[in-house]
N, C-alpha and C positions, 0 to 999 in steps of 0.2 A: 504494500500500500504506500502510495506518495505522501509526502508531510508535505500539508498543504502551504508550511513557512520556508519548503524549498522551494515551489512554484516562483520560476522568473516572475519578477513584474514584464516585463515585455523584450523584443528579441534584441538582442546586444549589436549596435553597430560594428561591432569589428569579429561578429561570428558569419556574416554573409560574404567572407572573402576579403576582409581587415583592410580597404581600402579607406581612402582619405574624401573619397564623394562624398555628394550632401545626401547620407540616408538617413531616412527619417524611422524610427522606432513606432510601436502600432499604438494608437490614438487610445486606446483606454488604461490606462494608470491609474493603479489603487491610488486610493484617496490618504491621506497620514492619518494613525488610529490617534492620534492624541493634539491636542491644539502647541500652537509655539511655545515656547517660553519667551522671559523676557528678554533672553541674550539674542535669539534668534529673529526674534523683533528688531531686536536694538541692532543685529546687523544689515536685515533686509533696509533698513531707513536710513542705514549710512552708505549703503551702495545707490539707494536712489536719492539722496543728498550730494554724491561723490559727482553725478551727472548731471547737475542742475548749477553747480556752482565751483566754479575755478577755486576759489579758497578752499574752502572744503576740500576738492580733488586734492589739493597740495595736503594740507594738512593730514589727512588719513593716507596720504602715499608716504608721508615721514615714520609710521608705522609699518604698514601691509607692503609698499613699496617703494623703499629707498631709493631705488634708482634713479623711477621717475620723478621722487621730490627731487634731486640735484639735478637734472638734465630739464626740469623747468617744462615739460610739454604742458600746453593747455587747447584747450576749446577754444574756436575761432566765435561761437554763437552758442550761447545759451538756450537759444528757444528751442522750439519743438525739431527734431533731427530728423532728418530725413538724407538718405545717399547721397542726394545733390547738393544739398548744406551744408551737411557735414565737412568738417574738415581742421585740424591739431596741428598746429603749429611750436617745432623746433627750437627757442632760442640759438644764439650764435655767441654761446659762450663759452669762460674757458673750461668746464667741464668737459663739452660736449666736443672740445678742438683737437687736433693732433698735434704734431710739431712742425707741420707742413702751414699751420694754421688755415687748415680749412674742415670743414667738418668730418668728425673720426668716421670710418666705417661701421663701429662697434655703435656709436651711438645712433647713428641710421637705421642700424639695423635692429638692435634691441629694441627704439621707440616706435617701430612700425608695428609689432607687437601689441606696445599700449596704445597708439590710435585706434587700431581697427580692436581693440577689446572695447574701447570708449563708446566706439559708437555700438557694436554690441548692445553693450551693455544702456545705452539710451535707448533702444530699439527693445528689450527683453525684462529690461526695468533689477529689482534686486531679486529676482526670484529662482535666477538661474546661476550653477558655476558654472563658468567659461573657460576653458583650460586650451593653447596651443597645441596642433594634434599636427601639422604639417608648416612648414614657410620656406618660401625661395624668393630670395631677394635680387636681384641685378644693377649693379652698378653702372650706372654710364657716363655719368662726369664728377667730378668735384664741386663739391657743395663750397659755397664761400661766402655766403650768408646763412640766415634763416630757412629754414623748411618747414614744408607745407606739406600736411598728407592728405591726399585725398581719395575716397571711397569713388572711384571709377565704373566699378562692377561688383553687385553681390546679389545674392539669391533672396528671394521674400522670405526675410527672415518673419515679418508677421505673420503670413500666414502657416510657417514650421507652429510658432508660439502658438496661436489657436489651434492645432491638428495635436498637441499634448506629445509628451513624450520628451524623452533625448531625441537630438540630432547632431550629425554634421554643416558646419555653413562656408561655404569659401568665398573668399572675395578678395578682390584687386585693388589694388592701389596703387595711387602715384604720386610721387614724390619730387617736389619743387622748391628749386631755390628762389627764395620769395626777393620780390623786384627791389633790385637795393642802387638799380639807376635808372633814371627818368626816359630814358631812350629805346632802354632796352626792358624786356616783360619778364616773366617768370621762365626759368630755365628749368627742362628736364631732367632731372641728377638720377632717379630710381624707378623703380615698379619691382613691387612686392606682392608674391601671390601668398594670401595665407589661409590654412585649414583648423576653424575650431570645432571643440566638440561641444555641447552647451546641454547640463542635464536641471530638470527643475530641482531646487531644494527641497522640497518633502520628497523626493522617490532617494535625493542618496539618503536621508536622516532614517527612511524607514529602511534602505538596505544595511543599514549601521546596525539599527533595531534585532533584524535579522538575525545579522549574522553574532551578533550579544546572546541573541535565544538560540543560538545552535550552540554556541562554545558553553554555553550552562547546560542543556542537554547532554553533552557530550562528556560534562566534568562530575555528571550525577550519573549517569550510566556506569555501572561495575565494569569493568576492565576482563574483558572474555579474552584475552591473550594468555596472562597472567593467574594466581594464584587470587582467589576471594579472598576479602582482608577479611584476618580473623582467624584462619584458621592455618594450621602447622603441617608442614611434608613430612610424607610418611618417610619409612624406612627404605620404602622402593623408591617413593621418590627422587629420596637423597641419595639414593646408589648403594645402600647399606644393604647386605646378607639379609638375604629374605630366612623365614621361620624353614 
């Protein structure tokens, strides 16, 4: 008989041939057996705080992510995000420079990362983790100001969110050295293609749940390998001269 607390919640995208596509997991997801707490609260409102307000972002990146508090990325537009809005902008400072003094590769490429989680995460609100599951980046000139990321191409991430579930999402970017002379426009420096996975918070808390109530089943079940506590090996057991 199946224990009904091994039943998947739904089928795993990396069991259909562990590609980096946008596949979408099947629309009905148990529901969580128990309401938030307060900490879980208190994070879902700092991740939808984190994308409403540049201070904020900075401030809880000096926590969750260092990086990007010193590398100074922000939001070009607070309001409502959309693909063609969208778009996080670089400073051109000495964190973020090489010794060539023009912008590091490392930092190009680490921050395209947290743009395209940004906008993610505008689009998906605090209810989901977003984790990098694939990125390829291409270099093609020398950054020597400012950049500019911007969301090019990505798949309807709303409608993934209302179809329920984990998915995969991939999306394009492009990367710009923002205009630092009156004559000349924004220059092409990058395009990064990157793959996230994005699962809602109540299915991992309840696979957490889970997998708590197997390892207590497992640590209350007698040990059928071994000898039942309590009791002593006989004389045959031990190897001792039988009567």
């Amino acid at each position: 008989m199946n224990d009904p607390d091994l039943t998947p919640l739904s089928a795993s995208p990396l069991a259909d041939g562990g590609g980096a596509g946008p596949l979408q997991t099947a629309p009905s997801v148990r529901q969580p057996t128990r309401a938030k707490t307060w900490t879980e609260r208190l994070e879902a409102w700092a991740s939808r705080l984190s994308i409403k307000n540049n201070f904020f972002h900075w401030l809880f990146s000096l926590v969750w992510l260092p990086f990007a508090a010193r590398s100074g990325i922000k939001m070009y537009s607070k309001r409502a995000m959309t693909r063609e809005r969208f778009a996080a902008i670089l400073p051109f400072r000495r964190f973020n420079r090489n010794f060539y003094d023009a912008m590091a590769g490392a930092a190009l490429l680490g921050n395209s990362e947290v743009a395209a989680g940004m906008y993610l995460f505008s689009v998906c609100g605090g209810d989901y983790t977003v984790v990098c599951k694939e990125m390829k980046y291409r270099f093609l000139r020398p950054c020597l100001g400012p950049a500019i990321y911007r969301v090019v191409k990505s798949e309807d991430v709303e409608e993934k969110v209302k179809r329920g579930g984990e998915f995969n999402v991939t999306l394009e970017l492009e990367v710009y050295q923002q205009q630092i002379v009156t004559k000349v426009g924004e220059t092409l420096v990058g395009r990064c293609d990157i793959t996230f996975h994005c699962t809602p918070k109540d299915m991992v808390r309840d696979r957490a749940e889970r997998r708590k109530a197997r390892a207590k089943r497992r640590a209350a079940s007698p040990n059928t390998l071994g000898s039942p506590k309590g009791t002593e090996p006989t004389s045959d057991d031990a190897g001792g001269p039988s009567a």
